[in-house]
N, C-alpha and C positions, 0 to 999 in steps of 0.2 A: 624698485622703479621699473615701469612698461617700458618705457619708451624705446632704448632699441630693439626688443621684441617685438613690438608691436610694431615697428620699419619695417622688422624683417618679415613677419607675417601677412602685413597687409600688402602685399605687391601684387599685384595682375598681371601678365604680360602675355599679348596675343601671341601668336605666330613663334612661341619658342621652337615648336617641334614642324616647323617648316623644313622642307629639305634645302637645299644649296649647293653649288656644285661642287666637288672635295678642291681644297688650294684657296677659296676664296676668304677675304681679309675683308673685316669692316671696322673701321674707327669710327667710334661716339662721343659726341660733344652734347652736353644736355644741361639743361637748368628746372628745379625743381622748387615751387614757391608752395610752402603748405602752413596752414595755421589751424589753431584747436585745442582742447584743451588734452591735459595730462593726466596721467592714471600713477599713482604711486601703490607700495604695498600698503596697506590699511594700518598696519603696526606704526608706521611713521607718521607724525603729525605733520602732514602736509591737507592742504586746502585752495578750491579755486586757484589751480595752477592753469594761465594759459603761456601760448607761446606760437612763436612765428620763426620759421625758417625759409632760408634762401640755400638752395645746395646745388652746387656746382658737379657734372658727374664727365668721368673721362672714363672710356669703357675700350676693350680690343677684344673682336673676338676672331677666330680663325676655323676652317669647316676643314674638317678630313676623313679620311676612310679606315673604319675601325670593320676588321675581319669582312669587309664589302659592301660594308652597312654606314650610312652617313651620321656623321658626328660631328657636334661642336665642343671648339674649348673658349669660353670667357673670362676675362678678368675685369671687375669695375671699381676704380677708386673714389669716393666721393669727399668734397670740401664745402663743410656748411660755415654758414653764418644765421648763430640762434639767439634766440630771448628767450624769456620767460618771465611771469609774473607770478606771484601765489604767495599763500601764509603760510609760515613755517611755527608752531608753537601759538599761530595768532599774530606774529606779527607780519607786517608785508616784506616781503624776500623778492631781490630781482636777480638774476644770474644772464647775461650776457656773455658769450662763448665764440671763437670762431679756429675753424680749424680742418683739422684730415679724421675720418670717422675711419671708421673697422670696411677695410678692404672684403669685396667676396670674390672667388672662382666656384666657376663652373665647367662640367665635364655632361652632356649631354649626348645620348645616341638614341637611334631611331632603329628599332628591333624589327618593325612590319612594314612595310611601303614606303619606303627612303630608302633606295636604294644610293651607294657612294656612285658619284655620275659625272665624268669630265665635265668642261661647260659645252663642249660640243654635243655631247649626251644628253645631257639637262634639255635643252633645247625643246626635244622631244618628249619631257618629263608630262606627265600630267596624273594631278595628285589622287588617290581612294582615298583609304583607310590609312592613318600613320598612327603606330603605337609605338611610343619612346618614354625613356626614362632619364631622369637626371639626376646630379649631387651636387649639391651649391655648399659652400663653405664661406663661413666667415670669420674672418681674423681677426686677433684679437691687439692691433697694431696702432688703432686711433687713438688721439685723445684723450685722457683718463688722469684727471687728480679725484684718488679717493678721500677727500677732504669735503669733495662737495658729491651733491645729489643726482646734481647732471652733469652729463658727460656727452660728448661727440662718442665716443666708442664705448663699450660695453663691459672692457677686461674681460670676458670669457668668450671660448671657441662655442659656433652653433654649427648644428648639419642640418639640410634640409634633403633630405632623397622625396624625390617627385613621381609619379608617372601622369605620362600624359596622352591624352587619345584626341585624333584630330581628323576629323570625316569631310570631303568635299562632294558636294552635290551644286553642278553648275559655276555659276559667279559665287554659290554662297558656301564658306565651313563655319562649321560646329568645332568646339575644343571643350575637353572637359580636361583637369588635370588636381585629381589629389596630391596630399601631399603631407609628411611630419616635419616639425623643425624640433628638434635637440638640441641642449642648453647644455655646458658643464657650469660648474658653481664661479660666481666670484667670489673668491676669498679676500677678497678685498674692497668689501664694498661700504664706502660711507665709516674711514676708520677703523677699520680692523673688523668690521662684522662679513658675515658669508652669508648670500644672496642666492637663491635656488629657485629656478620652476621648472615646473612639470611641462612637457612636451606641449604643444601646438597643432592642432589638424586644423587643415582646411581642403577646402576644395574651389577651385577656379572656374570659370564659364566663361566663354566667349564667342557672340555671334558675329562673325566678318563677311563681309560682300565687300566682291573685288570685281572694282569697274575694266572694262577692256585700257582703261590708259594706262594702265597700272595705278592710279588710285584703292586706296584698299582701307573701308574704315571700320571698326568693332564696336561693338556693347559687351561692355565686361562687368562680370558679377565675382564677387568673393563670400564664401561663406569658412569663419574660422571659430575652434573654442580650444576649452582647456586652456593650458599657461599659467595655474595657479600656482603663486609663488610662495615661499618662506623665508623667513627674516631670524637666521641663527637656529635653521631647524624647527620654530614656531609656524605653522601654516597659516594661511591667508583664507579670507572668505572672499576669492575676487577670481573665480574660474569666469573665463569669457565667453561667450557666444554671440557673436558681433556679425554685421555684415556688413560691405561693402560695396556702389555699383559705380561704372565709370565709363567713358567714351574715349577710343582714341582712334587720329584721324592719319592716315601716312600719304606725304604727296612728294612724288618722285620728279627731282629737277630735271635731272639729265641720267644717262647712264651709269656715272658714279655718285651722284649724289642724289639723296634724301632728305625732307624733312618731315618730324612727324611731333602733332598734338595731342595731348593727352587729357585728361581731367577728372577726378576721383571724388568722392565725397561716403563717410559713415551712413550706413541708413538705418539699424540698428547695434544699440549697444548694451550689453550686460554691463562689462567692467572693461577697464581697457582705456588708453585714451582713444579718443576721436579727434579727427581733423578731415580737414578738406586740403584738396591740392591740385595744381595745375603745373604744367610740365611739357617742354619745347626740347627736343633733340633731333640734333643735323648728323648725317651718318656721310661717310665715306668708303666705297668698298672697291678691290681691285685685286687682279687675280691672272696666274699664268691662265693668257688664252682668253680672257676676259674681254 
């Protein structure tokens, strides 16, 4: 089964390797509605699987100063409510799920043009060149009877190490940001069998201009492959090369708060499920000095 692979691989996100003044705190409130269909291993007689999700996301992240250089740590837990339709053997199979998925953290720093910078400092900041790297982890803590085929969580740990490059010129940056994501096995998938694939590359894109109000909205692209899996050690003929392009919009209430739009959709698919998805999150942030 794709599906939490392909969560984890398909994400975009502008502005990761923005800098931020060290101290400063932001709570996320977000909601994620995506539908489309499902991708299984080929070894399993599954067919015409779609499905629809509602996911609830509560995220904390925190900036500080690693050896002088600006850093983020994040943590985001998510609460879906899923469906699904599809044949199993030929006949129609419905699964209905709701619950806590596989928690991720994140450890991000910015090695070239992020300097760690009071908010009084910040002030006077204005961005070049920013090259940073991250490690996102995901846990393997969600939702999980291996009796059935889906699951909210995954049962196995992933890694994702990133780098990412972020260039401003005027109102507008550029961000490119490759990236591998790393799988260990489930030994427990679907009944006693062990569920395996092969790492994940992708690469991220994002065009943003940013209005004098602090409005600031992107064009996001994804390109990802590999991920081909194995059912008890049997290989799959289901390596992916997929794309994905997406818009997001961020509009700033007041001083601590935010709201920001999102909107994704597949545009090429090898193997893999596809879906589309839209996506609303309100942010809160506050900070000594702030």
């Amino acid at each position: 089964m794709l599906v939490g692979a392909d969560a984890n691989a398909q994400e975009a996100e502008p502005r990761l390797y923005s800098n931020a003044p060290v101290g400063m705190n932001f709570l996320v409130a977000g909601y994620v509605y995506s539908q489309g269909k499902l991708a299984f291993d080929p070894n399993l007689a599954v067919a015409d699987a779609n499905f629809g999700s509602s996911t609830g996301l509560l995220a904390y992240q925190r900036s500080f100063d690693f050896a002088g250089k600006s850093a983020k740590f994040d943590v985001t837990v998510p609460a879906s409510s899923f469906s699904a339709q599809g044949f199993v053997d030929g006949q129609p199979r419905e699964r209905e799920i709701s619950g806590l998925g596989d928690p991720r953290f994140r450890v991000s720093v910015n090695l070239l043009g992020a300097p760690a910078l009071s908010v009084k400092e910040f002030a006077s900041y204005k961005q070049d060149l920013i090259v940073g790297v991250s490690l996102q982890v995901f846990a393997p803590v969600g939702q999980y009877d291996d009796s059935k085929l889906l699951n909210l969580g995954s049962n196995r740990w992933s890694f994702k190490p990133e780098l990412g490059l972020s260039k401003a010129w005027g109102p507008w940056t550029f961000e490119i940001a490759p990236s591998v994501t790393f799988f260990t096995d489930n030994r427990d998938f679907f009944v006693g069998n062990t569920f395996s694939q092969a790492p994940i590359y992708a690469v991220q894109g994002h065009i943003l201009y940013n209005f004098q109000s602090g409005i600031w909205m992107a064009l996001d692209g994804l390109y990802f492959a590999g991920g081909r899996t194995a059912l008890n050690g049997v290989k799959s003929d289901n390596e992916q090369a997929n794309s994905r392009v997406g818009a997001t919009l961020a509009l700033p209430i007041d001083r601590y708060n935010s709201l920001k739009l999102s909107a994704s959709t597949g545009v090429t698919t090898r193997t893999g499920s596809q879906f589309s998805a839209v996506g609303v999150a309100w942010q809160y942030r506050w900070g000594e000095g702030y």
